[in-house]
BAFI-3210 file (N, C-alpha, C; in Angstrom, 3 decimals, decimal comma, padded with zeros to 6 digits):
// residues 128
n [1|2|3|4|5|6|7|8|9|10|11|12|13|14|15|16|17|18|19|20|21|22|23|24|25|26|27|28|29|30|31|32|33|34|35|36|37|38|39|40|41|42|43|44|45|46|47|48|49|50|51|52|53|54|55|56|57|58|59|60|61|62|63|64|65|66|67|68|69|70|71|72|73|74|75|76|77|78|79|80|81|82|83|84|85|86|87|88|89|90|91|92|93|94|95|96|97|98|99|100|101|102|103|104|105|106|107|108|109|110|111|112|113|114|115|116|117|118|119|120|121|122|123|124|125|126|127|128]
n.u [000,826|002,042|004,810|008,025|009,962|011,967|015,086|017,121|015,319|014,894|013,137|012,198|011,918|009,866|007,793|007,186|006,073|003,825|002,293|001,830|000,639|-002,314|-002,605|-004,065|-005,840|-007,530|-008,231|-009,922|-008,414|-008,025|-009,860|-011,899|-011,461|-010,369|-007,558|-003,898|-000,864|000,981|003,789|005,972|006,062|005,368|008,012|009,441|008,922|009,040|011,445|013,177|013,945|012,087|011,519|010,711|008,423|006,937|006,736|005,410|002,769|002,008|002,059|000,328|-001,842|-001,850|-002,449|-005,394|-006,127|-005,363|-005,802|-004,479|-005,126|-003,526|-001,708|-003,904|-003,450|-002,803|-005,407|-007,776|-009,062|-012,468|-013,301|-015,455|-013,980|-011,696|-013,224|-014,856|-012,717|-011,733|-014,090|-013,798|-011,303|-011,823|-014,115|-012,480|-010,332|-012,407|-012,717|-010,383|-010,037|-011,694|-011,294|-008,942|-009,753|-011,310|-009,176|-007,581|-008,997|-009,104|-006,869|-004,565|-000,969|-000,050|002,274|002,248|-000,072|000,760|002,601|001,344|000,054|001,821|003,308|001,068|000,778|003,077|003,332|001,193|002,572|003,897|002,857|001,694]
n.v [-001,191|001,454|003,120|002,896|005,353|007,857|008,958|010,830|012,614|015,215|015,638|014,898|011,487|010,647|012,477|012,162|009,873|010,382|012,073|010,053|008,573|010,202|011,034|008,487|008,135|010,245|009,835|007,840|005,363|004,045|003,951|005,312|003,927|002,051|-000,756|000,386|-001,099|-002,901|-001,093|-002,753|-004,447|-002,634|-001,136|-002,668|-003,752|-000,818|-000,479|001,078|002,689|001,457|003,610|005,282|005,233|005,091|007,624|008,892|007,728|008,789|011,769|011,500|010,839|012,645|014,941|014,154|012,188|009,462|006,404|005,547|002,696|001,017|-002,514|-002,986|-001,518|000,863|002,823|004,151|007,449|008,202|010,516|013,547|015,226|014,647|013,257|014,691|016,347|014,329|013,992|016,780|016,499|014,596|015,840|017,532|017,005|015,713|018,289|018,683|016,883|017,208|019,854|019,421|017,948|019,499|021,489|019,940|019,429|021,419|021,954|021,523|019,895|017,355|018,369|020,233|021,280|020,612|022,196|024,503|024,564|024,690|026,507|028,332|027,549|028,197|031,341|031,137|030,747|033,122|035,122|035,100]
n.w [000,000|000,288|-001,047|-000,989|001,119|000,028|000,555|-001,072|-001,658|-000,247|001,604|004,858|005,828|007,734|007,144|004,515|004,461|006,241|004,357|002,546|003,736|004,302|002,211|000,944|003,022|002,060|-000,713|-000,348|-000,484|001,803|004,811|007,734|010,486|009,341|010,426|010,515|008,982|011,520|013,933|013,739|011,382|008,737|008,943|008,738|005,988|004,397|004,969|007,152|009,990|013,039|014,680|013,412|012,316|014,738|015,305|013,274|013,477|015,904|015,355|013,878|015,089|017,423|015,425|015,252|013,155|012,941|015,723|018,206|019,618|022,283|022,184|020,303|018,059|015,612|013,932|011,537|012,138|013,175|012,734|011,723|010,681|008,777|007,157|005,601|004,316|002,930|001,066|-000,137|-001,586|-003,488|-004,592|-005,623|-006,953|-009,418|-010,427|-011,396|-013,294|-014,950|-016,120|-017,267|-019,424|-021,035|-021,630|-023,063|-025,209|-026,344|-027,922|-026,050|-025,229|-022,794|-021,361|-021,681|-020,410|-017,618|-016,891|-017,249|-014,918|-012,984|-012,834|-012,582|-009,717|-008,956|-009,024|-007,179|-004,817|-004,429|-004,581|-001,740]
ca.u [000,000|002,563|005,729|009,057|010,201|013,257|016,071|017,471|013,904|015,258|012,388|011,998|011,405|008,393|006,980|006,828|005,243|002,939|001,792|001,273|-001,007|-002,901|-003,625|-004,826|-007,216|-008,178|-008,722|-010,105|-008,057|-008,578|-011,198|-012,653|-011,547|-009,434|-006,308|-002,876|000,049|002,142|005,275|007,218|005,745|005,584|008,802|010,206|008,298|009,444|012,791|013,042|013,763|010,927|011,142|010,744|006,790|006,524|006,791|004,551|001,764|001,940|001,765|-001,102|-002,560|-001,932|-003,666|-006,401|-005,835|-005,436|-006,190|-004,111|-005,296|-002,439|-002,460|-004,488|-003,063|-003,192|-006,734|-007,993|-009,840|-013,539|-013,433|-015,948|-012,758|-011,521|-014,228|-015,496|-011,662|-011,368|-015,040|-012,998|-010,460|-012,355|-014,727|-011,430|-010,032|-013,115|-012,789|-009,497|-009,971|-013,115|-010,491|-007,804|-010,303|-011,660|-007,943|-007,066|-010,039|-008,835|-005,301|-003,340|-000,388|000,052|003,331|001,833|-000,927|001,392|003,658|000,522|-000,460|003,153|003,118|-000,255|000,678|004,108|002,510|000,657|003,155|005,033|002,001|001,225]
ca.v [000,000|002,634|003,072|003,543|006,839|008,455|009,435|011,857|013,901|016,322|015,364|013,862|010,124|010,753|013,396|011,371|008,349|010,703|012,041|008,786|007,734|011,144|010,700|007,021|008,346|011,555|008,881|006,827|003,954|003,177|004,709|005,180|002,731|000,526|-000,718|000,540|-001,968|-002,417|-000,699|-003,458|-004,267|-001,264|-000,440|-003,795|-003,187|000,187|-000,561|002,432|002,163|001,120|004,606|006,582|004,862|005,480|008,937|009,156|007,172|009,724|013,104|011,760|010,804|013,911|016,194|013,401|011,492|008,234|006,899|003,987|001,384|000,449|-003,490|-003,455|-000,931|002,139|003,132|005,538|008,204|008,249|012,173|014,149|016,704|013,871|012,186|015,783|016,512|013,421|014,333|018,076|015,981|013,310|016,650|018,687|015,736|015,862|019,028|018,592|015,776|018,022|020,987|019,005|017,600|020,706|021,717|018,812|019,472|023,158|021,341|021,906|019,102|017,252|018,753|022,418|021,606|020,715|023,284|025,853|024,032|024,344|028,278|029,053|026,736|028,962|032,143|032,032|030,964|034,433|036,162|035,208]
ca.w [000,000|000,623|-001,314|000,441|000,857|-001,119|000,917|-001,698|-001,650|000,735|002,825|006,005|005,345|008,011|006,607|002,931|005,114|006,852|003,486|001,807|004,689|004,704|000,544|000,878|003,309|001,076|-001,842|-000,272|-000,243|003,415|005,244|008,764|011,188|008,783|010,761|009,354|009,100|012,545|013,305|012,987|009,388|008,013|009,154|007,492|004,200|003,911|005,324|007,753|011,329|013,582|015,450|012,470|012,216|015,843|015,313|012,749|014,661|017,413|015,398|013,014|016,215|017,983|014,300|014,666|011,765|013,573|016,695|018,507|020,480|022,939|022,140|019,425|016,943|014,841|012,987|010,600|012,850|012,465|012,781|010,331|009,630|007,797|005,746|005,008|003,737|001,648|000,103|-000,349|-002,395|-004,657|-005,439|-006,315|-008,477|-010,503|-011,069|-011,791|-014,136|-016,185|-016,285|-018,044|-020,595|-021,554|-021,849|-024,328|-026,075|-026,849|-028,143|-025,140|-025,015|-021,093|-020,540|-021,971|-019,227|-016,748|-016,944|-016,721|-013,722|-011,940|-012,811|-011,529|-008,326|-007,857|-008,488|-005,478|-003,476|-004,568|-003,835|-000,371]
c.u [000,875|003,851|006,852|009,537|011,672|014,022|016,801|016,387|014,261|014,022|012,146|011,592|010,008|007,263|006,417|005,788|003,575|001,963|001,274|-000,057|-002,152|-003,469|-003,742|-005,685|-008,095|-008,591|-009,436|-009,625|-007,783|-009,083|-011,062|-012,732|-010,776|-008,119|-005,719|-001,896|000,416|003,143|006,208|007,076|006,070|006,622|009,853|009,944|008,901|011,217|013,281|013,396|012,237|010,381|010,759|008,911|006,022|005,987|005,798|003,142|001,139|001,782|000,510|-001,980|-002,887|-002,836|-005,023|-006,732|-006,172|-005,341|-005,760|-004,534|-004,745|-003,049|-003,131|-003,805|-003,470|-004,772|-006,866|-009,077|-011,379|-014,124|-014,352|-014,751|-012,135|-012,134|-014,155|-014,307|-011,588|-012,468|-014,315|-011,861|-011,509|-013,609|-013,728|-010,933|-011,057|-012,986|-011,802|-009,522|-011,159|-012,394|-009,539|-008,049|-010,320|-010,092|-007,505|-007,922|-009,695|-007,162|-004,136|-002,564|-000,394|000,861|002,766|000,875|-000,436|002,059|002,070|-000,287|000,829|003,324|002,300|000,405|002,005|004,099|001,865|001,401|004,031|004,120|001,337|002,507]
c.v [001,261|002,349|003,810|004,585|006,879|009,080|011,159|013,006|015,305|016,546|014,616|012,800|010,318|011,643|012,484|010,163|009,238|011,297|011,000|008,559|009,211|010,908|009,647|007,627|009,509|010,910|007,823|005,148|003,479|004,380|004,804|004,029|001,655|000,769|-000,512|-000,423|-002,108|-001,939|-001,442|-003,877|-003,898|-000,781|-001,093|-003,653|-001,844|000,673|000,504|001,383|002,532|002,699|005,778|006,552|005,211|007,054|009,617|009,131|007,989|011,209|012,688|011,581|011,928|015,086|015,022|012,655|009,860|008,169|005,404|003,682|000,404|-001,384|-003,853|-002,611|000,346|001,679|004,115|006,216|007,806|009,549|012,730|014,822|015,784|013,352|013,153|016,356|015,668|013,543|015,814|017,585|015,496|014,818|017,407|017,890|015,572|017,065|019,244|018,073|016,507|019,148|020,792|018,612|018,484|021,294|021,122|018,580|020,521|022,722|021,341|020,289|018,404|017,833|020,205|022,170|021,617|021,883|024,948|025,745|024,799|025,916|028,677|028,737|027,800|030,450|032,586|031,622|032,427|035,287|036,095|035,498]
c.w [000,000|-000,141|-000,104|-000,145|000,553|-000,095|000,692|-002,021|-001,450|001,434|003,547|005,402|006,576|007,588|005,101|003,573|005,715|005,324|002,632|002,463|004,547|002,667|000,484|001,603|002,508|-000,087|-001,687|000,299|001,074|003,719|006,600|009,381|010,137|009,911|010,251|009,900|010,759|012,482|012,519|011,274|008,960|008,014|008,191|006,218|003,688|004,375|005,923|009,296|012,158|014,192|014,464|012,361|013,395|015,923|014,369|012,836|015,219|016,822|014,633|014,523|017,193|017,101|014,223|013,791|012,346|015,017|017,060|019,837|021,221|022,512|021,033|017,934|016,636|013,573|012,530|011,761|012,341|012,503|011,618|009,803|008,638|007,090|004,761|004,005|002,699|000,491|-000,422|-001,711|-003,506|-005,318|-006,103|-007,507|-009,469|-011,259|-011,722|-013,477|-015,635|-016,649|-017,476|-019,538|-021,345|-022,169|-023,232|-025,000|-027,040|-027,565|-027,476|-024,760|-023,064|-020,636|-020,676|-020,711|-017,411|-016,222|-016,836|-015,416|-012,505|-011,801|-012,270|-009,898|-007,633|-008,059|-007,325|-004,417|-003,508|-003,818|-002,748|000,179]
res [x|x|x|x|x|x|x|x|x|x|x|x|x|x|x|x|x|x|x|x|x|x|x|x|x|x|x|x|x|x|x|x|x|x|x|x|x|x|x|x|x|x|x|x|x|x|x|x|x|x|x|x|x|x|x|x|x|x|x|x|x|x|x|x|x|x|x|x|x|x|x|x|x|x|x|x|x|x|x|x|x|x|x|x|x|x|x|x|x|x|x|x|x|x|x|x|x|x|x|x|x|x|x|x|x|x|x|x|x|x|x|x|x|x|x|x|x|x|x|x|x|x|x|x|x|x|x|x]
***
């Protein structure tokens, strides 16, 4: 379920782990109350040390995200701020996905759409 995280990123390997798990639940692909791997698993699968999962555990747990069960394990929260977020996503991805058409309807190539995607996106980080 989760690819292992990139070293050479120049980002935290928990931060990349904590994002993975945070867009599987925004997509969907686990939900409300699914268990997530154990440390030790997860830690083996993604070849990381065990404390690096610990740590991740404990801040999604701390923003609400998940919610462990000394004993029994880590779970997907059953928080509305999260469902209501992942419905926030899967409606933005449509619109996404109706945006791009329309786009490549009008003859715009993927990389020409990309590339007017990546400009808008660092635009506003100039202007905040």
């Amino acid at each position: 379920m989760f690819r292992k995280p990139s070293p050479s990123s120049g980002v935290p390997i928990y931060v990349q782990i904590k994002e993975q798990i945070r867009h599987a639940i925004e997509t969907g692909a686990i939900s409300a109350g699914d268990q997530l791997p154990g440390i030790r698993s997860l830690a083996e699968t993604l070849i990381i040390n065990p404390n690096t999962v610990i740590k991740v555990y404990r801040e999604l747990e701390q923003e609400g995200v998940l919610e462990i069960l000394h004993g029994l394990g880590a779970f997907v929260a059953s928080c509305r701020r999260s469902l209501s977020r992942a419905e926030e996503i899967r409606g933005a991805q449509e619109l996404v996905h109706e945006f791009v058409d329309t786009l490549k309807k009008q003859g715009l190539a993927e990389g020409e759409i990309r590339r007017l995607f990546e400009a808008e996106l660092a635009g506003e980080v100039q202007r905040r």
